[in-house]
Short mmCIF file of the C-alpha atoms (twelve columns), coordinates in Angstrom:
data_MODEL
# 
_entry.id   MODEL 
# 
loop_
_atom_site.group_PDB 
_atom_site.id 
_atom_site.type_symbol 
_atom_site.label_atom_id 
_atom_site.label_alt_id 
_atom_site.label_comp_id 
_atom_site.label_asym_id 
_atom_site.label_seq_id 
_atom_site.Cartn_x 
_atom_site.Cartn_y 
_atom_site.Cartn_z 
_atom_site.pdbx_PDB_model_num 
ATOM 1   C CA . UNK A 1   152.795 126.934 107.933 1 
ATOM 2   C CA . UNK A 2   155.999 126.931 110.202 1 
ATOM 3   C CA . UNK A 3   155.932 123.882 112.301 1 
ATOM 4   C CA . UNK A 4   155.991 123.986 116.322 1 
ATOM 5   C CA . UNK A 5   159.886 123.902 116.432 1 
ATOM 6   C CA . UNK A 6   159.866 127.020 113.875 1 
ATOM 7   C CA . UNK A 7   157.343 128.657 115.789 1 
ATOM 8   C CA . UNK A 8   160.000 128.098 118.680 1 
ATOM 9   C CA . UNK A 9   162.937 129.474 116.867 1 
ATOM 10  C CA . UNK A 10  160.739 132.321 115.733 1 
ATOM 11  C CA . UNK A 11  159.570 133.405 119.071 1 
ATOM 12  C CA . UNK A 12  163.338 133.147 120.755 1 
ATOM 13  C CA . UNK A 13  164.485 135.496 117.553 1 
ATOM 14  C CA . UNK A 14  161.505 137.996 118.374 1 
ATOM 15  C CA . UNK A 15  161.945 137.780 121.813 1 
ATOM 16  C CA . UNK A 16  165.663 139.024 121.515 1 
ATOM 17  C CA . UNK A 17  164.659 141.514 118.876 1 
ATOM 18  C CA . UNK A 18  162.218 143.191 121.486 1 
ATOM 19  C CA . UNK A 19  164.245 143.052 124.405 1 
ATOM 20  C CA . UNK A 20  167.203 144.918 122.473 1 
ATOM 21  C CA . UNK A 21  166.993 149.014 121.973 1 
ATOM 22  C CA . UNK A 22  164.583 150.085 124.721 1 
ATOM 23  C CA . UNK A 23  160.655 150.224 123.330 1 
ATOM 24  C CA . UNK A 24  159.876 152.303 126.288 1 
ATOM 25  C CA . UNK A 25  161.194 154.732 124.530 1 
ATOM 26  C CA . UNK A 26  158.760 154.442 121.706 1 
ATOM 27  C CA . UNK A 27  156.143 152.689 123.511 1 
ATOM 28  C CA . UNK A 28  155.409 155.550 126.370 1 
ATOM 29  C CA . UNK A 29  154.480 157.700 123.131 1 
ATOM 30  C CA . UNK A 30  151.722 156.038 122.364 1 
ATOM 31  C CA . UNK A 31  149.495 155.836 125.432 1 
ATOM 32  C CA . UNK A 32  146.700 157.428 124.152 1 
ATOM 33  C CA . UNK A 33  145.851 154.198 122.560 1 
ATOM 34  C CA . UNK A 34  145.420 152.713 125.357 1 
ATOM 35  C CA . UNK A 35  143.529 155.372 127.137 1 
ATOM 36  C CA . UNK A 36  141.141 155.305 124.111 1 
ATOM 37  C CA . UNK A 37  140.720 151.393 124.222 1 
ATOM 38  C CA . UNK A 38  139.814 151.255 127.847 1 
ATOM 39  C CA . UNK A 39  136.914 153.741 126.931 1 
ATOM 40  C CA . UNK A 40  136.071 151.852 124.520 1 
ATOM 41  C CA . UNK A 41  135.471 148.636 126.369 1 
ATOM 42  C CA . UNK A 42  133.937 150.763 129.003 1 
ATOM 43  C CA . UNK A 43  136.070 148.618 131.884 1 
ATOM 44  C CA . UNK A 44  134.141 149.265 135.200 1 
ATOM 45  C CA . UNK A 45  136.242 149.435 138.618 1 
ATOM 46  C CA . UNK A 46  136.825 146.772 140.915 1 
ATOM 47  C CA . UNK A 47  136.893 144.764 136.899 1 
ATOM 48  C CA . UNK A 48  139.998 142.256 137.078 1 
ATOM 49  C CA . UNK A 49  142.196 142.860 134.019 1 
ATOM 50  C CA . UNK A 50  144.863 140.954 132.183 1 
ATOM 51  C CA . UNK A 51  147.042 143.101 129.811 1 
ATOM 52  C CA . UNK A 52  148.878 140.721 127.590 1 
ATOM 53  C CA . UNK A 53  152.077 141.601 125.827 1 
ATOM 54  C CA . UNK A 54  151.912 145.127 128.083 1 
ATOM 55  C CA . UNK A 55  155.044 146.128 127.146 1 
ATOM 56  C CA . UNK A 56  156.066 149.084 129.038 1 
ATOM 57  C CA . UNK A 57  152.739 148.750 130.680 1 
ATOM 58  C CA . UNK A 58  150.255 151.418 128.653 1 
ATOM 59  C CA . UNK A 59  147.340 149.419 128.856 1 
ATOM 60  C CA . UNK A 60  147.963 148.245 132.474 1 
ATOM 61  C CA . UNK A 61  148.155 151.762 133.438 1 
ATOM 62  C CA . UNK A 62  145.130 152.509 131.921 1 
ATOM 63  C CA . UNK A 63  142.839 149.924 133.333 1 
ATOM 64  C CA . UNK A 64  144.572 151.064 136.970 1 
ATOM 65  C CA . UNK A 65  143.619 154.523 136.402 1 
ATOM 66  C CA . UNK A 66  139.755 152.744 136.165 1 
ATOM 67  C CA . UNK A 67  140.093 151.352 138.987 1 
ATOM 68  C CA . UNK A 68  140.634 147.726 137.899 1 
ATOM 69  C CA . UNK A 69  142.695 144.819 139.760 1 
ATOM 70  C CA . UNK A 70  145.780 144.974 136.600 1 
ATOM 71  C CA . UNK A 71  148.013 141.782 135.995 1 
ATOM 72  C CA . UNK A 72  150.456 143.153 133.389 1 
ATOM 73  C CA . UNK A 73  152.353 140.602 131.639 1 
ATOM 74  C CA . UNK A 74  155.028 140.121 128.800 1 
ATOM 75  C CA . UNK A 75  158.140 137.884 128.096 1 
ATOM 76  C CA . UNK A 76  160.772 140.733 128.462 1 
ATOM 77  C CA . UNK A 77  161.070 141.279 131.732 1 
ATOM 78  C CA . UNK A 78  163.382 144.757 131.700 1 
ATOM 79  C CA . UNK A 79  159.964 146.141 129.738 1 
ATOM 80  C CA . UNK A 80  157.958 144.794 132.992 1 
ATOM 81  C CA . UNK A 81  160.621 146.424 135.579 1 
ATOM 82  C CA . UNK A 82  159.636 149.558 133.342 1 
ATOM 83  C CA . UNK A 83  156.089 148.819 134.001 1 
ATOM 84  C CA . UNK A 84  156.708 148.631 137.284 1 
ATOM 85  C CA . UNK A 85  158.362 151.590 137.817 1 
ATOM 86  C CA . UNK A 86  155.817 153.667 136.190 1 
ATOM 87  C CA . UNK A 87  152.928 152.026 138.515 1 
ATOM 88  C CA . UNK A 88  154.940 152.732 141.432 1 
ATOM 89  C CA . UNK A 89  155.699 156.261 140.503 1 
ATOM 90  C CA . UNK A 90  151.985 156.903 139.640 1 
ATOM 91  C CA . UNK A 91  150.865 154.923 142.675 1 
ATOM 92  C CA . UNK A 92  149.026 151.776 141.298 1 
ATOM 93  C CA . UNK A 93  149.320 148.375 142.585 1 
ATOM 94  C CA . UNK A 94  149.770 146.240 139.540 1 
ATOM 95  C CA . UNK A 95  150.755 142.808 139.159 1 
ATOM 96  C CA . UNK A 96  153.560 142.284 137.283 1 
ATOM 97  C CA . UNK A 97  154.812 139.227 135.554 1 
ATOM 98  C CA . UNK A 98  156.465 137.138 133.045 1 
ATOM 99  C CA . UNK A 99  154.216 134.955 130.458 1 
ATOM 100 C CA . UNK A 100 154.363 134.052 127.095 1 
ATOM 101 C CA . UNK A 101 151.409 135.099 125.544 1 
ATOM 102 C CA . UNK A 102 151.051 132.050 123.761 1 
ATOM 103 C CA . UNK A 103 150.744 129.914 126.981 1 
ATOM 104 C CA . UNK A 104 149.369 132.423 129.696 1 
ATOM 105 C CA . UNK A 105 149.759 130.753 133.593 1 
ATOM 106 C CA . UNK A 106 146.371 130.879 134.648 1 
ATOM 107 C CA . UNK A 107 143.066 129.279 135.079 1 
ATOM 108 C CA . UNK A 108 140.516 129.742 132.742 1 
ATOM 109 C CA . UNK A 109 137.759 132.351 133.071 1 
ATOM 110 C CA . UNK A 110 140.095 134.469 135.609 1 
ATOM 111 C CA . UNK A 111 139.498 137.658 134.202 1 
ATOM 112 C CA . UNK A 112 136.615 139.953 133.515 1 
ATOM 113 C CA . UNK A 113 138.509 141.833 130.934 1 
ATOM 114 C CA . UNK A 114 142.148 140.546 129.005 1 
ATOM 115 C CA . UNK A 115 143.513 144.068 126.865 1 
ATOM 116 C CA . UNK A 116 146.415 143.960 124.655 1 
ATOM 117 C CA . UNK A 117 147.868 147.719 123.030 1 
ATOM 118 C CA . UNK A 118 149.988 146.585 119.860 1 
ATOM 119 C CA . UNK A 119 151.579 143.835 121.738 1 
ATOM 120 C CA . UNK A 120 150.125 140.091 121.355 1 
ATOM 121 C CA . UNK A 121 149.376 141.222 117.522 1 
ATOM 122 C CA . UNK A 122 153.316 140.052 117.126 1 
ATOM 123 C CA . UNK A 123 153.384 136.332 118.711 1 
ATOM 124 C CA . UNK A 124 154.122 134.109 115.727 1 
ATOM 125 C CA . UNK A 125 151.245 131.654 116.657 1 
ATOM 126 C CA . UNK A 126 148.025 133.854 116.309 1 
ATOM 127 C CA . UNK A 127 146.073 130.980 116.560 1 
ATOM 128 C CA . UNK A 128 147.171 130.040 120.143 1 
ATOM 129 C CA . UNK A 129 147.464 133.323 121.696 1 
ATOM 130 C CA . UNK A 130 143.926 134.119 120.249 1 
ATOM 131 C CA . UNK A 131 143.024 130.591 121.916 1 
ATOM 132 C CA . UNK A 132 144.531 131.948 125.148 1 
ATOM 133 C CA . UNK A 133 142.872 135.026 125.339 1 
ATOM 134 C CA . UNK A 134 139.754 133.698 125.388 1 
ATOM 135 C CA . UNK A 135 140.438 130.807 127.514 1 
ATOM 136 C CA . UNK A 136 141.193 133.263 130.561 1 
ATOM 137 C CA . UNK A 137 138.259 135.308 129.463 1 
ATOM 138 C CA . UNK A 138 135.513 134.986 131.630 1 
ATOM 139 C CA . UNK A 139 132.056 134.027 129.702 1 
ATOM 140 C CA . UNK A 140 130.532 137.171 128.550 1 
ATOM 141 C CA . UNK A 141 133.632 139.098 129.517 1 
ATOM 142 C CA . UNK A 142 135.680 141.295 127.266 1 
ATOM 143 C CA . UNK A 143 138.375 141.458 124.557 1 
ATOM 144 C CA . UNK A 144 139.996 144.212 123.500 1 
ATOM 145 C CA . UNK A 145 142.978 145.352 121.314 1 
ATOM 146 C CA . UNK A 146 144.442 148.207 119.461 1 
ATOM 147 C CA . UNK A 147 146.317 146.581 116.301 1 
ATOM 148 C CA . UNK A 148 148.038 147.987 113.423 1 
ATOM 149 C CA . UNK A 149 147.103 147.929 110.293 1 
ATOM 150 C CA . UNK A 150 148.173 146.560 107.126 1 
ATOM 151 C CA . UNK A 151 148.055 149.549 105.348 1 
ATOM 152 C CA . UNK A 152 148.494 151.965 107.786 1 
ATOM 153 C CA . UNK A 153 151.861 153.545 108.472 1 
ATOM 154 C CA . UNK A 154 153.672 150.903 110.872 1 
ATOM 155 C CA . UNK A 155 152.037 148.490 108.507 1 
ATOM 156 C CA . UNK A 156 153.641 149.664 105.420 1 
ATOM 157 C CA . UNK A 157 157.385 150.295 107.610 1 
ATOM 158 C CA . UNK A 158 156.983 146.344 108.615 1 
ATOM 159 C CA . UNK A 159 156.741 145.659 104.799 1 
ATOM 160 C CA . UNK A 160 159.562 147.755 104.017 1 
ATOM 161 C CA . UNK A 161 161.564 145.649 106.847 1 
ATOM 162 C CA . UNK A 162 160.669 142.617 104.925 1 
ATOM 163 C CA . UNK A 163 162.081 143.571 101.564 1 
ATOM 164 C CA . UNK A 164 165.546 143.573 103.308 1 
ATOM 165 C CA . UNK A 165 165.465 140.973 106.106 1 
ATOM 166 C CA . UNK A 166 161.944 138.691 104.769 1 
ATOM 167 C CA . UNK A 167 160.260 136.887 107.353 1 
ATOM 168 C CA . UNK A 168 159.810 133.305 107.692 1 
ATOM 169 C CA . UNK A 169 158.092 131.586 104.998 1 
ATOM 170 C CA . UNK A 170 154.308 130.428 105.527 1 
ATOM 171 C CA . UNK A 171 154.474 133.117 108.660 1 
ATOM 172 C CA . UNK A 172 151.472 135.046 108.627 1 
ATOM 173 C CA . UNK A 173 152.356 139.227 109.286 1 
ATOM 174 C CA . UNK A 174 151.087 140.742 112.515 1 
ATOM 175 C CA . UNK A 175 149.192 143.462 110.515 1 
ATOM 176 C CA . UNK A 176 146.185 140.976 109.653 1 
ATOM 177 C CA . UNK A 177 145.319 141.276 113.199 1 
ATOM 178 C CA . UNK A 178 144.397 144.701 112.128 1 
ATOM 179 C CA . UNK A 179 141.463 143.215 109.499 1 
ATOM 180 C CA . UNK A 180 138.372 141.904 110.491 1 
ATOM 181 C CA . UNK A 181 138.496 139.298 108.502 1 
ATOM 182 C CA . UNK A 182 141.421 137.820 110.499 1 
ATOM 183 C CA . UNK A 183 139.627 138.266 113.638 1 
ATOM 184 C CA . UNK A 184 136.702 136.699 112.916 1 
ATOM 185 C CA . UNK A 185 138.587 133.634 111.875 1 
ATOM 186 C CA . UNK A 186 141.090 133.883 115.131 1 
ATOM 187 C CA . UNK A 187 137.835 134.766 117.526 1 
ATOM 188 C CA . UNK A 188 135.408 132.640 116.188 1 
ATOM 189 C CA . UNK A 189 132.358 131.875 118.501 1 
ATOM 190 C CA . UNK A 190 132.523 134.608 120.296 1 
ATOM 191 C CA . UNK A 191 129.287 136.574 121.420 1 
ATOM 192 C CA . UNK A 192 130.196 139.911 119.287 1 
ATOM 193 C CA . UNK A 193 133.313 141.781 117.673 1 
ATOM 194 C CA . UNK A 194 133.075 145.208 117.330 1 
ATOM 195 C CA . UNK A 195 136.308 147.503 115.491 1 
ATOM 196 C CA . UNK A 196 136.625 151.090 114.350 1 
ATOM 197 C CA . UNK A 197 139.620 152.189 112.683 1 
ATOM 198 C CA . UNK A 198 141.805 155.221 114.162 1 
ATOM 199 C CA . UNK A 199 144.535 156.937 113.464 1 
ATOM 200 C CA . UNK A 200 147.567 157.272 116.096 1 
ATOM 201 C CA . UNK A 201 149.539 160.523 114.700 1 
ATOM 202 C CA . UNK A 202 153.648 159.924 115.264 1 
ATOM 203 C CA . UNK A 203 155.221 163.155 115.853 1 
ATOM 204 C CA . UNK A 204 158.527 164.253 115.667 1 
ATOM 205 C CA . UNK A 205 161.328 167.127 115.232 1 
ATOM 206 C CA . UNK A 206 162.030 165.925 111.659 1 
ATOM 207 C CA . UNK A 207 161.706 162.754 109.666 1 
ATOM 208 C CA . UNK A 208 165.380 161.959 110.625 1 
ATOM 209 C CA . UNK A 209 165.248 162.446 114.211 1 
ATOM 210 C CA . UNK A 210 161.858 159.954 114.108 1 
ATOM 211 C CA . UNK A 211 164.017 156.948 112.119 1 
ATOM 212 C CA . UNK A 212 166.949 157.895 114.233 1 
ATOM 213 C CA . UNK A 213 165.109 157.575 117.567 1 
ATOM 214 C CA . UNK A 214 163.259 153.973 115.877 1 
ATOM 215 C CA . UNK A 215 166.962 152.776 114.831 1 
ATOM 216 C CA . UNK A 216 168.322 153.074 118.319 1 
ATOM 217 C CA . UNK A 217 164.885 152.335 120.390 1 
ATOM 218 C CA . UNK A 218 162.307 149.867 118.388 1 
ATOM 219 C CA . UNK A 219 163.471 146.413 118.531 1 
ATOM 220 C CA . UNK A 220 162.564 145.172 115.467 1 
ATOM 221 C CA . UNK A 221 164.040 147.641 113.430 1 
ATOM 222 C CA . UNK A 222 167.119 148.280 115.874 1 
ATOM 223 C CA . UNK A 223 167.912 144.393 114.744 1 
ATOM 224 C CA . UNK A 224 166.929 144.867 111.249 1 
ATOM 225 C CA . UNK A 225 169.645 147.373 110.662 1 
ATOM 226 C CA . UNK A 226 172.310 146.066 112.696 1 
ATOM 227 C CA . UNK A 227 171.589 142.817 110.612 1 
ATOM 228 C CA . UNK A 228 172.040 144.939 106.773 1 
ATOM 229 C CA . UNK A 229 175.361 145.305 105.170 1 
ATOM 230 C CA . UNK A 230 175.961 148.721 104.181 1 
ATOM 231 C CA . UNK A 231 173.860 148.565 100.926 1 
ATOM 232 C CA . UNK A 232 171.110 147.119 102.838 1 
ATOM 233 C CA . UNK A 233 170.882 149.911 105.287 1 
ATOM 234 C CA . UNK A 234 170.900 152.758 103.133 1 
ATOM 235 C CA . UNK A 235 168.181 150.966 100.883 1 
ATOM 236 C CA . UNK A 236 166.301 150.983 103.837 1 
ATOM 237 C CA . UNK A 237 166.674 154.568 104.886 1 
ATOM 238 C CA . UNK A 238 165.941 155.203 101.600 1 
ATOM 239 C CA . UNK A 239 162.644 153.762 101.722 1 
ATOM 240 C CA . UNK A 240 161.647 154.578 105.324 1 
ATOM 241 C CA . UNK A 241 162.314 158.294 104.292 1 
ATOM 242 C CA . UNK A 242 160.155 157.950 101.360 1 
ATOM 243 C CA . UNK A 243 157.511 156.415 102.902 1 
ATOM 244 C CA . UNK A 244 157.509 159.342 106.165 1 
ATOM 245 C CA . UNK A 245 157.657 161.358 103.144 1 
ATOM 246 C CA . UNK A 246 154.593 160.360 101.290 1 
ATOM 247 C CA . UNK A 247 152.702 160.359 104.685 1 
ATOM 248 C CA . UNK A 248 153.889 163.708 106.453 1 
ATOM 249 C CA . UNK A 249 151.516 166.422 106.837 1 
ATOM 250 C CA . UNK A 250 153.953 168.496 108.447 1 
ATOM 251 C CA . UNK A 251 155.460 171.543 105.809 1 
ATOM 252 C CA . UNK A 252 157.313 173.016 108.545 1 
ATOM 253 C CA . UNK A 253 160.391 170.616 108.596 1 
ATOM 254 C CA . UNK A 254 158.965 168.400 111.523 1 
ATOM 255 C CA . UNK A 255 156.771 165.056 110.802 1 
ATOM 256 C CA . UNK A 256 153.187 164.253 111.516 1 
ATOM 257 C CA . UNK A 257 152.061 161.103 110.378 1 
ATOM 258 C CA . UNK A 258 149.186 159.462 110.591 1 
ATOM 259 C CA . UNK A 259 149.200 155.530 111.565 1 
ATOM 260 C CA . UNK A 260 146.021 153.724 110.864 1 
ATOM 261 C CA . UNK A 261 145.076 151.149 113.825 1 
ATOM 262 C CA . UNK A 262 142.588 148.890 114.165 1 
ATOM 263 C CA . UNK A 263 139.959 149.296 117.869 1 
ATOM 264 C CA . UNK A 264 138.665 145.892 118.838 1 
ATOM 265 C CA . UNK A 265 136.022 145.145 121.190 1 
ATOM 266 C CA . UNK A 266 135.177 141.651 121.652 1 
ATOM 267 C CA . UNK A 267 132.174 140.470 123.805 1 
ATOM 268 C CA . UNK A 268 133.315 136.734 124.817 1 
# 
């Protein structure tokens, strides 16, 4: 395993990598996961609610619309001043600010509900933000997440990113926060963890406009292919394209493709 000074250089690289492109772009597509998690945790109003790694602010949005008291937090802040902006154009007061997922600023047991949409799954130490989350979970309070999976579609795109640009050695992927086996060793002693599997469907005019819009918009593949010599970038275009390829349902020229992601509920 990386040591802590890895685990430092890591999360600077990744936190440059996100903050590059704009994942608004791609993130504001994909609120219906959110929407669906909050259901599924069945957050009540008046419920105070951490979103950690919000991005864009999906999840923090969603918990608003419930009624909750939302503290929406991530370590870009331009994705928080997009947060923002969305809360104040919808008309929720939501507390924005900057925190490291891995070491959140507050007390223990000061929320009744901490949510994360595809966000903390991507810290390089799982073990610590897991550790956090429950620390500022309040004792029978709840955890919930919507995670990729390793075999879904996002899954399989973060393995093709690796054949060109491999990550750090001993560095577990984000995708095995999408198994259960993973999260029972990250949440152990917890009361209950509950998961169903669901598909988020990525649409888009054609196959090239959706890696064209990810090139230019999703961080982490925005910095892959600026990082690629020539050779490396069309091996990877070649890949993506036959992976969107092997997954499109679409015969009409556009793309519809399924991404398999992980629904966790956990009672703390």
């Amino acid at each position: 395993m990386a040591d802590a000074m890895d685990l430092v250089a890591i999360k600077v690289k990744q936190q440059a990598a996100w903050a590059s492109g704009d994942y608004a772009v791609v993130g504001n597509t994909i609120v219906l996961m959110a929407e669906l998690l909050c259901e599924a945790m069945d957050v009540r109003s008046g419920w105070r609610v951490l979103d950690v790694a919000a991005g864009s602010g999906n999840a923090s949005l969603a918990a608003a619309r419930r009624g909750c008291w939302v503290t929406s937090t991530d370590y870009v802040p331009a994705l928080l001043e997009q947060g923002e902006a969305r809360a104040e154009a919808e008309g929720f007061r939501i507390a924005f600010q900057e925190a490291d997922a891995e070491n959140l600023p507050f007390e223990d047991g000061s929320f009744d509900a901490v949510i994360s949409t595809v966000g903390v799954m991507f810290a390089p130490n799982q073990e610590r933000c897991a550790m956090e989350m429950m620390r500022v979970c309040k004792a029978g309070g709840t955890i919930g997440m919507a995670n990729w999976t390793p075999g879904g579609f996002v899954g399989q795109i973060f393995r093709c990113i690796g054949k060109y640009l491999p990550p750090p050695a001993g560095l577990k992927p984000p995708s095995v926060w999408g198994t259960e086996a993973r999260l029972t060793e990250l949440f152990s002693g917890v009361a209950k963890i509950e998961t169903v599997a669901r598909q988020f469907v990525f649409r888009s005019a054609s196959p090239a406009a959706w890696l064209e819009g990810f090139k230019t918009y999703y961080g982490p593949m925005h910095k892959t292919f600026l990082a690629l010599d020539e050779a490396g970038r069309a091996g990877l275009t070649k890949d993506l394209m036959e992976l969107v390829g092997s997954l499109n349902r679409a015969e009409d020229g556009t793309m519809v493709v399924p991404s398999e992601y992980l629904e966790i509920v956990i009672t703390r």
